[in-house]
C-alpha positions as CSV (number, residue, x, y, z in Angstrom):
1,X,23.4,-15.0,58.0
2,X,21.6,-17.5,55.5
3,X,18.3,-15.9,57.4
4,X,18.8,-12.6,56.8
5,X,19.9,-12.8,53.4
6,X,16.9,-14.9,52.7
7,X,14.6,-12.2,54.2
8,X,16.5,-9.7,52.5
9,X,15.8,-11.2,49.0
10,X,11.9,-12.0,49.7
11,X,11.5,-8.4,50.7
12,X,11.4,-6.3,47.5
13,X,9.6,-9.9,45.8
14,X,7.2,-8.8,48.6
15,X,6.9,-5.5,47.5
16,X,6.7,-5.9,44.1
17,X,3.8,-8.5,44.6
18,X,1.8,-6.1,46.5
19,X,2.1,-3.6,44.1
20,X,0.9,-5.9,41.2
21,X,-1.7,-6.6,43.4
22,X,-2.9,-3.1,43.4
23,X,-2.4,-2.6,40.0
24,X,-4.9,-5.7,39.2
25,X,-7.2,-4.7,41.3
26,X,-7.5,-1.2,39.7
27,X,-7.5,-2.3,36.3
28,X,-10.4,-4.8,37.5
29,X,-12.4,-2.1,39.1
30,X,-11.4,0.4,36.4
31,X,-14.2,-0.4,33.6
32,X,-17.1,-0.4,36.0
33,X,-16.1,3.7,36.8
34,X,-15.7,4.3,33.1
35,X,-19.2,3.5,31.7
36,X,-18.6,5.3,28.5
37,X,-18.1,2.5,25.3
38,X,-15.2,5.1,23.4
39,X,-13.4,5.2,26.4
40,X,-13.8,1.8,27.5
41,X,-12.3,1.0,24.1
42,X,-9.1,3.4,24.8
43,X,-8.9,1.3,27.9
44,X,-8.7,-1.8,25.6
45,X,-6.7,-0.7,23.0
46,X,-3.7,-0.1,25.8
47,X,-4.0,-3.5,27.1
48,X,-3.8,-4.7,23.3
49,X,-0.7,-2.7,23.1
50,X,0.7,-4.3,26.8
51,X,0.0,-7.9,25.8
52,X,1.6,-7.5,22.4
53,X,4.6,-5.2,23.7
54,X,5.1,-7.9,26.5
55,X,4.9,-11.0,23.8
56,X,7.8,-9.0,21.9
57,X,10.1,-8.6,25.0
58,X,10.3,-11.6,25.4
59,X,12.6,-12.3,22.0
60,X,13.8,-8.5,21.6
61,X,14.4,-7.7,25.3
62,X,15.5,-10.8,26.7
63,X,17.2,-12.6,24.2
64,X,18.2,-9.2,22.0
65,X,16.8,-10.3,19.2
66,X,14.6,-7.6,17.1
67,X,12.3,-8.8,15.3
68,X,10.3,-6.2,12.7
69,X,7.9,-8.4,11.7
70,X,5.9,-9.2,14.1
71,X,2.8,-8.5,12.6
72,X,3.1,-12.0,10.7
73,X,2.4,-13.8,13.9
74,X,-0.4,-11.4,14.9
75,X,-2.0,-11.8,11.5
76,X,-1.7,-15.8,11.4
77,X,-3.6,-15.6,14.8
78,X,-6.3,-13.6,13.7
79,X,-6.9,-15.7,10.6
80,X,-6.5,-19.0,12.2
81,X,-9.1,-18.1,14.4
82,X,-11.3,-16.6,11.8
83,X,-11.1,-19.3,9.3
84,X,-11.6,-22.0,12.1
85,X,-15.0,-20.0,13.3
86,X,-16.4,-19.3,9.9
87,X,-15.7,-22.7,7.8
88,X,-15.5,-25.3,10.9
89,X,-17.7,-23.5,13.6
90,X,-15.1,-23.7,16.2
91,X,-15.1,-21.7,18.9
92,X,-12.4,-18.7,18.9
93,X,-11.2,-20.2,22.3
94,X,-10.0,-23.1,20.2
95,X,-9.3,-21.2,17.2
96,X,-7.1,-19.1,19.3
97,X,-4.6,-21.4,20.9
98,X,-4.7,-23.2,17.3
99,X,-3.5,-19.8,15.8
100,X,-0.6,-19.3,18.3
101,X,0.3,-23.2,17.8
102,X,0.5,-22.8,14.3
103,X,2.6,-18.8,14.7
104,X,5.3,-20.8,17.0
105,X,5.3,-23.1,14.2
106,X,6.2,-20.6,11.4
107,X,8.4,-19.0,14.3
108,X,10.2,-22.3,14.0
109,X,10.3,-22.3,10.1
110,X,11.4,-18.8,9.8
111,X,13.5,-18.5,12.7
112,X,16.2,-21.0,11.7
113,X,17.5,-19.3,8.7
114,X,17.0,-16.1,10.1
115,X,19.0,-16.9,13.0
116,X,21.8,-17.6,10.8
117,X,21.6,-13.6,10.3
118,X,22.9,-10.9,13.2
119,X,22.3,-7.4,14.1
120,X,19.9,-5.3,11.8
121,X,20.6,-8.3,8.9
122,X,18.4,-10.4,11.5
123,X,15.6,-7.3,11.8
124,X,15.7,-6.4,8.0
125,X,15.0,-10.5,7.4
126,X,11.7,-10.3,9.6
127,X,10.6,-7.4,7.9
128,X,10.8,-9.3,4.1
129,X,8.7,-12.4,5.9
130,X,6.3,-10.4,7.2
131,X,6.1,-8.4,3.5
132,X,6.0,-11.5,1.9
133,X,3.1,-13.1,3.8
134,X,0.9,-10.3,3.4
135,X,1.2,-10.6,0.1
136,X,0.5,-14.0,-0.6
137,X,-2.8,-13.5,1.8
138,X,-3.7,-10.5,-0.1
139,X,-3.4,-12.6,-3.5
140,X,-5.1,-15.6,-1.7
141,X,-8.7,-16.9,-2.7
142,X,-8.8,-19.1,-0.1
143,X,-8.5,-16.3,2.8
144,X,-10.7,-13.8,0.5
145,X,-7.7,-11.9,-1.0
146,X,-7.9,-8.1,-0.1
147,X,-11.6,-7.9,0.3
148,X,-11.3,-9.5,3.7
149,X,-13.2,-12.1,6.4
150,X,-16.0,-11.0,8.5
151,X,-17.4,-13.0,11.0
152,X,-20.6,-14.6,11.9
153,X,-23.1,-11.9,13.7
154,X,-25.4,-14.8,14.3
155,X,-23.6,-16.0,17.2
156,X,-22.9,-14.4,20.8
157,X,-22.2,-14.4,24.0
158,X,-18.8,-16.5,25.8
159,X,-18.6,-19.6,24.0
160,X,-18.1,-17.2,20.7
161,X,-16.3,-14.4,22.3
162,X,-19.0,-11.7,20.7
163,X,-20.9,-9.2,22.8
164,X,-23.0,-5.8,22.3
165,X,-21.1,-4.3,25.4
166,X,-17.3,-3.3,25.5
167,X,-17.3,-4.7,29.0
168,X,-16.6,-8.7,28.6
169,X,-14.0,-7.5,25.5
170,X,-11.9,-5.6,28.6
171,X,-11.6,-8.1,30.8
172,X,-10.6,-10.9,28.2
173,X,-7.5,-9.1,27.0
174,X,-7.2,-8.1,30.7
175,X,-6.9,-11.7,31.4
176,X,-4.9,-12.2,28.1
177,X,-2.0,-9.4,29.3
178,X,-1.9,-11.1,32.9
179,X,-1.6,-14.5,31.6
180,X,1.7,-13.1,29.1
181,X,3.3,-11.0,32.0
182,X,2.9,-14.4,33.9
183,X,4.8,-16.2,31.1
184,X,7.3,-13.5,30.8
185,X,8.3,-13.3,34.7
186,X,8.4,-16.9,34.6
187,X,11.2,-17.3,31.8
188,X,12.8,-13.8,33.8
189,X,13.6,-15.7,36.8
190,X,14.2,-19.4,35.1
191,X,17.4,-20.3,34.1
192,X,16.1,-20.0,30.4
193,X,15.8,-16.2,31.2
194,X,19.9,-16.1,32.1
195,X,20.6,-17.9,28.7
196,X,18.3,-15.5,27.0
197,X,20.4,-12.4,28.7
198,X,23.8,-14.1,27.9
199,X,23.1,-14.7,24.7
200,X,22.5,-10.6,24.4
201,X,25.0,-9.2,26.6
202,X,27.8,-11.7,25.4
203,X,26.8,-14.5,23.1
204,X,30.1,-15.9,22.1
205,X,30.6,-16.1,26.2
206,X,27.3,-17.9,26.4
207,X,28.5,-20.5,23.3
208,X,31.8,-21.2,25.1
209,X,29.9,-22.0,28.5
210,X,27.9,-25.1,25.8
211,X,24.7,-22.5,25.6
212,X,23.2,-23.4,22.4
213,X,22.3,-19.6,20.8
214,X,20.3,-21.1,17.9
215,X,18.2,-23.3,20.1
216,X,17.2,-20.6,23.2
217,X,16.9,-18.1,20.3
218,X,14.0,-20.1,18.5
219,X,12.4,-21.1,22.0
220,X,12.3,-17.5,22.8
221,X,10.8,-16.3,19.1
222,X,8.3,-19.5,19.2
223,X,6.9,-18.2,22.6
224,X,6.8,-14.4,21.6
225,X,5.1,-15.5,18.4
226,X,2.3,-18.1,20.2
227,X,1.9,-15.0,22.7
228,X,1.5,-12.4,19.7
229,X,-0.8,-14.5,17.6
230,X,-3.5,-14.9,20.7
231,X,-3.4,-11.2,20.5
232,X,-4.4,-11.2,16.8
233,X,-6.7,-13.6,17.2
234,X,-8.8,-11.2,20.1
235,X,-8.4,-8.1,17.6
236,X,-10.4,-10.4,15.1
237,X,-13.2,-11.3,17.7
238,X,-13.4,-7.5,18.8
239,X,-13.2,-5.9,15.3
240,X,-15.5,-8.6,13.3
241,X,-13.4,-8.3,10.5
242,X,-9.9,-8.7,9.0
243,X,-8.1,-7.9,6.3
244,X,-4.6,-8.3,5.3
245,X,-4.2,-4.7,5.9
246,X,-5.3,-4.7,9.5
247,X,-3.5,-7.6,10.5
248,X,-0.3,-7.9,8.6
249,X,0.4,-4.3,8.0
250,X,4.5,-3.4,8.7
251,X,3.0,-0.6,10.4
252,X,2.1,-2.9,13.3
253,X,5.1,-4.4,13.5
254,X,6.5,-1.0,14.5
255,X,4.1,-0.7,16.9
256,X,4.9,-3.7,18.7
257,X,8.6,-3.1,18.8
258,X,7.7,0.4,19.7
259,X,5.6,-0.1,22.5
260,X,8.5,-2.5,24.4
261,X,11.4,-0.1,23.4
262,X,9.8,2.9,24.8
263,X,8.8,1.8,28.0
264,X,12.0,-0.3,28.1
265,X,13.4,-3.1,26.8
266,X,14.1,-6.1,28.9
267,X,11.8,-5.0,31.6
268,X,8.5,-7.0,32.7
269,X,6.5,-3.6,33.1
270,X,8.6,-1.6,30.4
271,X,5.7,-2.4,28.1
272,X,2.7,-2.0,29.7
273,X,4.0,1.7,30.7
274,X,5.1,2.2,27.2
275,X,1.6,1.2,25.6
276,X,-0.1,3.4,28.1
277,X,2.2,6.5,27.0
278,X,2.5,5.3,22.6
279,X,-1.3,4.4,22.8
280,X,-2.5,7.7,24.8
281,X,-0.8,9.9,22.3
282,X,-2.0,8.3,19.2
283,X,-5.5,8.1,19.9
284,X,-5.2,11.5,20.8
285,X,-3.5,13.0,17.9
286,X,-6.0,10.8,15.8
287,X,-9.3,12.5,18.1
288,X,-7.4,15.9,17.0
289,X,-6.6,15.7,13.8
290,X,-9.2,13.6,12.5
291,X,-9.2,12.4,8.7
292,X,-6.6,15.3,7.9
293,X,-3.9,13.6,10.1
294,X,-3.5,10.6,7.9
295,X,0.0,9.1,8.3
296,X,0.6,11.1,11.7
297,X,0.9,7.4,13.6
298,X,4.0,7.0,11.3
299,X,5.3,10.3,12.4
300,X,5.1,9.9,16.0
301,X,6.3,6.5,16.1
302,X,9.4,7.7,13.9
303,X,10.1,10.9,15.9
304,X,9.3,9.0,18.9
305,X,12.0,6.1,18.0
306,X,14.7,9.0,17.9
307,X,13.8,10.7,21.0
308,X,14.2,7.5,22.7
309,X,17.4,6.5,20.7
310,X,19.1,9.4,21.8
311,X,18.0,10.4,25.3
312,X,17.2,7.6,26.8
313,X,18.3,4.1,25.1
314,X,16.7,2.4,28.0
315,X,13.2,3.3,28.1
316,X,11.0,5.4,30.0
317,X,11.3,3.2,32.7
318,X,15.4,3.6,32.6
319,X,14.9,7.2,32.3
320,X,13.0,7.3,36.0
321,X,15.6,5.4,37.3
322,X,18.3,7.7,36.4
323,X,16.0,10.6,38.1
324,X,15.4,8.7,40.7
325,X,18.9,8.0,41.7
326,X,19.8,11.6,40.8
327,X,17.5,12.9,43.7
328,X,19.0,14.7,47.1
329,X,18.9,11.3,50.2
330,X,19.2,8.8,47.3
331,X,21.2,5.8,47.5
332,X,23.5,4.3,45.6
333,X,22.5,1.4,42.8
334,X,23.1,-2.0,44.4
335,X,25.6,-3.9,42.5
336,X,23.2,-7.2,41.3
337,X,24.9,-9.9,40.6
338,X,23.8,-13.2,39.3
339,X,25.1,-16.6,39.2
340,X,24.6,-18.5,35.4
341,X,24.2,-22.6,35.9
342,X,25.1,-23.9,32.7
343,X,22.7,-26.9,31.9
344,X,23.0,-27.1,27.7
Protein backbone atom coordinates (compact mmCIF):
# COMPACT_ATOMS: atom_id res chain seq x y z
CA UNK A 1 0.00 0.00 0.00
CA UNK A 2 2.83 2.54 1.23
CA UNK A 3 4.36 1.60 -2.48
CA UNK A 4 1.73 2.37 -4.45
CA UNK A 5 0.76 5.50 -2.82
CA UNK A 6 4.25 6.54 -3.08
CA UNK A 7 4.29 5.90 -6.89
CA UNK A 8 1.14 7.39 -7.06
CA UNK A 9 2.35 10.80 -5.60
CA UNK A 10 5.75 10.86 -7.75
CA UNK A 11 3.75 10.33 -10.84
CA UNK A 12 2.13 13.72 -11.66
CA UNK A 13 5.69 15.38 -9.84
CA UNK A 14 6.98 13.30 -12.85
CA UNK A 15 4.88 14.74 -15.17
CA UNK A 16 4.99 18.04 -14.27
CA UNK A 17 8.95 17.91 -14.38
CA UNK A 18 8.92 16.80 -17.83
CA UNK A 19 6.83 19.33 -18.86
CA UNK A 20 9.04 22.15 -17.33
CA UNK A 21 11.58 20.45 -19.02
CA UNK A 22 10.12 21.10 -22.33
CA UNK A 23 9.19 24.31 -21.58
CA UNK A 24 13.06 25.34 -20.73
CA UNK A 25 14.18 23.87 -23.44
CA UNK A 26 11.88 25.91 -25.85
CA UNK A 27 12.37 29.04 -24.26
CA UNK A 28 16.28 28.20 -24.59
CA UNK A 29 16.07 27.43 -28.26
CA UNK A 30 13.51 30.14 -28.77
CA UNK A 31 15.78 33.36 -29.36
CA UNK A 32 18.16 31.58 -31.77
CA UNK A 33 14.69 31.13 -34.27
CA UNK A 34 13.70 34.66 -33.63
CA UNK A 35 16.68 36.66 -35.01
CA UNK A 36 14.80 39.88 -35.22
CA UNK A 37 16.03 42.58 -32.12
CA UNK A 38 12.09 44.13 -31.66
CA UNK A 39 10.86 40.79 -31.30
CA UNK A 40 13.58 39.41 -29.28
CA UNK A 41 12.69 42.33 -26.97
CA UNK A 42 8.81 41.25 -26.80
CA UNK A 43 10.34 37.99 -25.91
CA UNK A 44 12.10 39.82 -22.99
CA UNK A 45 9.74 41.96 -21.89
CA UNK A 46 7.29 38.76 -21.06
CA UNK A 47 9.89 37.15 -19.00
CA UNK A 48 10.28 40.66 -17.13
CA UNK A 49 6.66 40.44 -16.56
CA UNK A 50 6.97 36.36 -15.31
CA UNK A 51 9.81 36.98 -12.93
CA UNK A 52 8.14 39.99 -11.44
CA UNK A 53 4.46 38.40 -11.45
CA UNK A 54 6.14 35.26 -9.79
CA UNK A 55 8.15 37.58 -7.02
CA UNK A 56 4.58 39.01 -6.27
CA UNK A 57 2.84 35.59 -5.74
CA UNK A 58 4.80 34.83 -3.50
CA UNK A 59 3.27 37.52 -0.77
CA UNK A 60 -0.22 38.11 -2.68
CA UNK A 61 -0.94 34.50 -3.66
CA UNK A 62 0.53 32.51 -0.98
CA UNK A 63 0.33 34.37 1.96
CA UNK A 64 -2.90 36.74 0.61
CA UNK A 65 -1.35 39.61 1.15
CA UNK A 66 -1.76 42.36 -1.71
CA UNK A 67 0.62 44.52 -1.99
CA UNK A 68 0.10 47.78 -4.58
CA UNK A 69 3.30 48.97 -4.22
CA UNK A 70 5.50 46.94 -5.52
CA UNK A 71 7.16 49.13 -7.70
CA UNK A 72 9.14 50.51 -4.53
CA UNK A 73 11.16 47.37 -4.34
CA UNK A 74 11.60 47.24 -8.16
CA UNK A 75 12.78 50.88 -8.16
CA UNK A 76 15.33 50.42 -5.00
CA UNK A 77 16.78 47.59 -7.17
CA UNK A 78 17.30 49.45 -10.08
CA UNK A 79 18.95 52.36 -8.24
CA UNK A 80 21.04 50.32 -5.91
CA UNK A 81 22.52 48.80 -8.83
CA UNK A 82 22.92 51.96 -10.66
CA UNK A 83 24.36 54.09 -8.01
CA UNK A 84 26.85 51.16 -7.02
CA UNK A 85 28.02 50.93 -10.91
CA UNK A 86 28.30 54.57 -11.55
CA UNK A 87 29.96 56.10 -8.17
CA UNK A 88 31.75 52.76 -6.84
CA UNK A 89 32.37 50.75 -10.24
CA UNK A 90 30.84 47.72 -8.95
CA UNK A 91 29.65 45.30 -11.07
CA UNK A 92 25.74 45.09 -11.49
CA UNK A 93 26.09 41.34 -10.42
CA UNK A 94 26.99 42.84 -7.09
CA UNK A 95 24.96 45.84 -7.33
CA UNK A 96 22.08 43.54 -7.86
CA UNK A 97 21.94 41.17 -4.97
CA UNK A 98 22.94 44.49 -2.84
CA UNK A 99 19.67 46.04 -4.26
CA UNK A 100 17.39 43.05 -3.27
CA UNK A 101 19.34 42.92 0.19
CA UNK A 102 18.66 46.30 0.86
CA UNK A 103 14.48 45.93 -0.79
CA UNK A 104 13.97 42.97 1.86
CA UNK A 105 15.30 45.35 4.25
CA UNK A 106 12.72 48.22 3.56
CA UNK A 107 10.29 45.08 3.16
CA UNK A 108 11.13 44.62 6.79
CA UNK A 109 10.80 48.43 7.82
CA UNK A 110 7.59 48.83 6.02
CA UNK A 111 6.08 45.66 6.53
CA UNK A 112 5.71 45.80 10.26
CA UNK A 113 3.38 48.53 10.57
CA UNK A 114 1.70 47.71 7.57
CA UNK A 115 0.96 44.40 8.78
CA UNK A 116 -0.81 45.81 11.61
CA UNK A 117 -3.34 46.82 8.71
CA UNK A 118 -5.86 44.09 6.93
CA UNK A 119 -7.77 43.67 3.79
CA UNK A 120 -7.63 46.66 1.21
CA UNK A 121 -6.28 49.04 4.53
CA UNK A 122 -3.08 46.73 4.06
CA UNK A 123 -3.07 47.42 -0.11
CA UNK A 124 -4.13 51.16 0.15
CA UNK A 125 -0.85 51.42 2.79
CA UNK A 126 1.61 49.93 0.07
CA UNK A 127 0.26 52.24 -2.38
CA UNK A 128 1.12 55.61 0.04
CA UNK A 129 4.98 53.93 0.49
CA UNK A 130 5.47 53.44 -2.77
CA UNK A 131 3.95 57.32 -3.50
CA UNK A 132 5.97 58.53 -0.95
CA UNK A 133 9.36 57.09 -2.13
CA UNK A 134 9.03 58.30 -5.55
CA UNK A 135 8.73 61.42 -4.36
CA UNK A 136 11.50 61.84 -2.17
CA UNK A 137 13.77 60.28 -5.12
CA UNK A 138 12.24 62.61 -7.48
CA UNK A 139 13.25 65.66 -5.01
CA UNK A 140 16.61 63.87 -4.32
CA UNK A 141 20.05 65.48 -5.54
CA UNK A 142 21.79 62.71 -4.51
CA UNK A 143 19.88 60.19 -7.03
CA UNK A 144 19.70 63.19 -9.74
CA UNK A 145 16.09 64.21 -8.93
CA UNK A 146 13.74 63.76 -12.01
CA UNK A 147 16.32 64.25 -14.65
CA UNK A 148 17.49 60.62 -14.02
CA UNK A 149 20.87 58.14 -14.00
CA UNK A 150 22.34 56.86 -17.07
CA UNK A 151 24.82 54.43 -17.10
CA UNK A 152 28.37 54.13 -18.15
CA UNK A 153 28.48 53.20 -22.16
CA UNK A 154 32.24 52.73 -21.66
CA UNK A 155 31.93 49.42 -20.26
CA UNK A 156 30.62 45.96 -21.87
CA UNK A 157 30.37 42.71 -22.12
CA UNK A 158 29.47 39.97 -18.86
CA UNK A 159 31.26 41.34 -16.08
CA UNK A 160 28.99 44.77 -16.74
CA UNK A 161 25.91 43.08 -17.88
CA UNK A 162 25.97 45.58 -21.27
CA UNK A 163 25.79 44.17 -24.80
CA UNK A 164 24.99 45.52 -28.53
CA UNK A 165 22.82 42.32 -29.12
CA UNK A 166 19.44 41.52 -27.37
CA UNK A 167 20.66 37.96 -27.14
CA UNK A 168 22.78 37.71 -23.75
CA UNK A 169 19.86 40.35 -22.19
CA UNK A 170 17.22 37.12 -22.94
CA UNK A 171 18.91 34.57 -21.45
CA UNK A 172 19.83 36.57 -18.10
CA UNK A 173 16.25 37.33 -17.22
CA UNK A 174 15.66 33.71 -18.51
CA UNK A 175 17.96 32.59 -15.91
CA UNK A 176 16.54 35.29 -13.47
CA UNK A 177 12.62 33.88 -13.99
CA UNK A 178 13.96 30.16 -13.41
CA UNK A 179 15.95 31.01 -10.48
CA UNK A 180 12.37 32.84 -8.84
CA UNK A 181 9.98 29.95 -9.99
CA UNK A 182 12.78 27.83 -8.16
CA UNK A 183 12.32 29.87 -5.02
CA UNK A 184 8.65 30.03 -5.33
CA UNK A 185 8.13 26.02 -5.72
CA UNK A 186 10.45 25.67 -2.93
CA UNK A 187 8.48 27.73 -0.26
CA UNK A 188 5.08 25.83 -2.23
CA UNK A 189 6.00 22.51 -0.98
CA UNK A 190 7.90 23.59 2.49
CA UNK A 191 6.14 23.88 5.42
CA UNK A 192 6.63 27.72 5.23
CA UNK A 193 4.27 27.48 2.13
CA UNK A 194 1.32 25.75 4.43
CA UNK A 195 1.70 28.67 6.97
CA UNK A 196 1.66 31.07 4.09
CA UNK A 197 -1.84 29.32 2.81
CA UNK A 198 -3.26 29.21 6.49
CA UNK A 199 -2.62 32.36 7.14
CA UNK A 200 -4.96 33.27 3.83
CA UNK A 201 -7.61 30.79 3.97
CA UNK A 202 -8.05 31.04 7.86
CA UNK A 203 -5.59 33.16 9.81
CA UNK A 204 -7.17 33.27 13.17
CA UNK A 205 -7.00 29.22 12.72
CA UNK A 206 -3.38 29.54 11.82
CA UNK A 207 -2.73 31.91 15.21
CA UNK A 208 -4.55 29.38 17.50
CA UNK A 209 -2.32 26.43 16.05
CA UNK A 210 1.02 29.10 17.62
CA UNK A 211 1.62 30.24 13.68
CA UNK A 212 3.04 33.57 14.12
CA UNK A 213 0.98 35.81 11.07
CA UNK A 214 3.20 38.89 11.60
CA UNK A 215 6.45 36.93 11.34
CA UNK A 216 5.60 34.45 7.97
CA UNK A 217 3.87 37.61 6.67
CA UNK A 218 7.26 39.69 6.64
CA UNK A 219 9.33 36.53 5.55
CA UNK A 220 7.07 36.22 2.67
CA UNK A 221 7.08 40.26 1.68
CA UNK A 222 11.05 40.32 2.34
CA UNK A 223 11.47 37.47 -0.27
CA UNK A 224 8.88 38.93 -2.88
CA UNK A 225 10.67 42.24 -2.43
CA UNK A 226 14.62 40.78 -2.70
CA UNK A 227 13.00 38.80 -5.80
CA UNK A 228 11.32 42.08 -7.33
CA UNK A 229 14.25 44.34 -6.76
CA UNK A 230 16.71 41.89 -8.91
CA UNK A 231 14.16 42.50 -11.50
CA UNK A 232 14.55 46.30 -11.35
CA UNK A 233 17.93 46.11 -11.16
CA UNK A 234 18.05 44.00 -14.89
CA UNK A 235 15.53 46.76 -16.34
CA UNK A 236 18.32 49.34 -15.42
CA UNK A 237 21.13 47.28 -17.15
CA UNK A 238 18.87 46.70 -20.31
CA UNK A 239 17.37 50.21 -20.51
CA UNK A 240 20.68 52.34 -19.55
CA UNK A 241 18.73 54.67 -17.80
CA UNK A 242 16.29 55.35 -14.87
CA UNK A 243 14.25 57.66 -13.68
CA UNK A 244 11.80 57.84 -10.94
CA UNK A 245 9.15 57.64 -13.46
CA UNK A 246 10.30 54.31 -14.96
CA UNK A 247 11.02 52.61 -11.96
CA UNK A 248 8.70 53.75 -9.15
CA UNK A 249 5.76 54.67 -11.25
CA UNK A 250 2.21 53.19 -9.41
CA UNK A 251 1.54 52.15 -12.82
CA UNK A 252 3.97 49.25 -12.37
CA UNK A 253 2.81 48.31 -9.39
CA UNK A 254 -0.43 47.41 -11.18
CA UNK A 255 1.30 45.65 -13.48
CA UNK A 256 2.91 43.32 -11.24
CA UNK A 257 -0.24 42.54 -9.34
CA UNK A 258 -1.93 42.30 -12.61
CA UNK A 259 0.16 39.93 -14.26
CA UNK A 260 -0.08 37.22 -11.05
CA UNK A 261 -3.99 37.82 -10.76
CA UNK A 262 -4.71 37.20 -14.20
CA UNK A 263 -2.96 34.18 -14.80
CA UNK A 264 -3.93 33.17 -11.27
CA UNK A 265 -3.17 33.73 -8.01
CA UNK A 266 -1.44 31.21 -5.89
CA UNK A 267 -0.35 29.20 -8.78
CA UNK A 268 3.51 28.61 -9.67
CA UNK A 269 2.74 29.03 -13.53
CA UNK A 270 -0.37 31.50 -13.05
CA UNK A 271 2.15 34.18 -13.77
CA UNK A 272 4.17 33.38 -16.42
CA UNK A 273 0.85 32.51 -18.49
CA UNK A 274 -0.62 35.77 -17.29
CA UNK A 275 2.55 37.96 -18.48
CA UNK A 276 2.50 36.10 -21.74
CA UNK A 277 -1.36 37.07 -22.30
CA UNK A 278 -1.16 41.16 -20.22
CA UNK A 279 2.21 41.60 -22.09
CA UNK A 280 1.12 40.36 -25.70
CA UNK A 281 -1.88 42.63 -25.64
CA UNK A 282 -0.15 45.70 -24.55
CA UNK A 283 2.67 45.79 -26.80
CA UNK A 284 0.17 45.24 -29.36
CA UNK A 285 -2.33 47.89 -28.60
CA UNK A 286 0.87 50.20 -28.15
CA UNK A 287 2.30 48.87 -32.10
CA UNK A 288 -1.47 49.86 -33.01
CA UNK A 289 -2.14 52.79 -31.66
CA UNK A 290 0.98 54.41 -31.51
CA UNK A 291 1.53 57.88 -29.76
CA UNK A 292 -2.40 58.49 -29.98
CA UNK A 293 -3.02 55.56 -27.57
CA UNK A 294 -1.48 57.28 -24.55
CA UNK A 295 -3.00 55.95 -21.35
CA UNK A 296 -4.55 52.74 -23.13
CA UNK A 297 -2.10 50.49 -20.77
CA UNK A 298 -4.24 51.93 -17.91
CA UNK A 299 -7.37 51.05 -19.71
CA UNK A 300 -6.68 47.52 -20.38
CA UNK A 301 -5.25 46.77 -17.19
CA UNK A 302 -8.57 48.37 -15.52
CA UNK A 303 -11.02 46.67 -17.91
CA UNK A 304 -8.95 43.66 -17.64
CA UNK A 305 -9.05 43.64 -13.60
CA UNK A 306 -12.96 43.50 -14.01
CA UNK A 307 -13.22 40.90 -16.42
CA UNK A 308 -11.21 38.78 -14.23
CA UNK A 309 -13.06 39.91 -11.01
CA UNK A 310 -16.15 38.90 -12.27
CA UNK A 311 -15.74 35.80 -14.60
CA UNK A 312 -13.13 34.17 -13.33
CA UNK A 313 -11.73 35.20 -9.69
CA UNK A 314 -9.17 32.51 -10.23
CA UNK A 315 -7.26 33.32 -13.07
CA UNK A 316 -6.86 32.12 -16.48
CA UNK A 317 -5.33 29.22 -15.31
CA UNK A 318 -8.66 28.48 -12.87
CA UNK A 319 -10.77 29.36 -15.83
CA UNK A 320 -9.11 26.11 -17.97
CA UNK A 321 -9.70 24.14 -15.16
CA UNK A 322 -13.24 24.67 -14.95
CA UNK A 323 -13.44 23.85 -18.90
CA UNK A 324 -11.49 21.27 -18.52
CA UNK A 325 -13.44 19.41 -15.95
CA UNK A 326 -16.63 20.59 -17.81
CA UNK A 327 -15.58 18.33 -20.89
CA UNK A 328 -17.63 14.97 -21.96
CA UNK A 329 -15.05 11.59 -20.25
CA UNK A 330 -13.84 14.05 -17.59
CA UNK A 331 -13.25 13.06 -14.20
CA UNK A 332 -14.06 14.20 -11.16
CA UNK A 333 -11.59 16.85 -9.12
CA UNK A 334 -9.62 14.72 -6.53
CA UNK A 335 -10.30 15.89 -3.10
CA UNK A 336 -6.41 17.15 -1.97
CA UNK A 337 -5.87 17.15 1.22
CA UNK A 338 -2.97 18.29 3.24
CA UNK A 339 -1.63 17.70 6.49
CA UNK A 340 -0.25 21.28 8.51
CA UNK A 341 2.85 20.35 11.04
CA UNK A 342 2.81 23.12 13.33
CA UNK A 343 6.49 24.13 14.13
CA UNK A 344 6.13 28.05 15.46
Amino acid sequence: MTTGTTLSRKAPISRKAMGTGALLALAAVLPLAITEPSQQNFLILILMGAQMGVAWNIVGGYAGQVSLGHAVFYGIGAYTSTMLLTTLGLTPWIGALAGGLLAALFALAMGWPCFRLKGHYFAMATIAVAEIMQILVTNSDFLEGAVGLYLPMDRGGWGWLIFLSKLPYYYIILGLLVLTVLVSWAIERSHIGYYFRAIKDEPEAARALGVSLTRYKLIALSVSAFLTAMGGSFYAQKEMFIDPGSVFAGTISIKIALIAILGGVGRLTGPVLGAVILITIEEYSRTLFGSTGSGTDMIIYAAMIILVAVFSPSGVLGLLGDLRRHLPGAKPAAVKTEKMEVRP
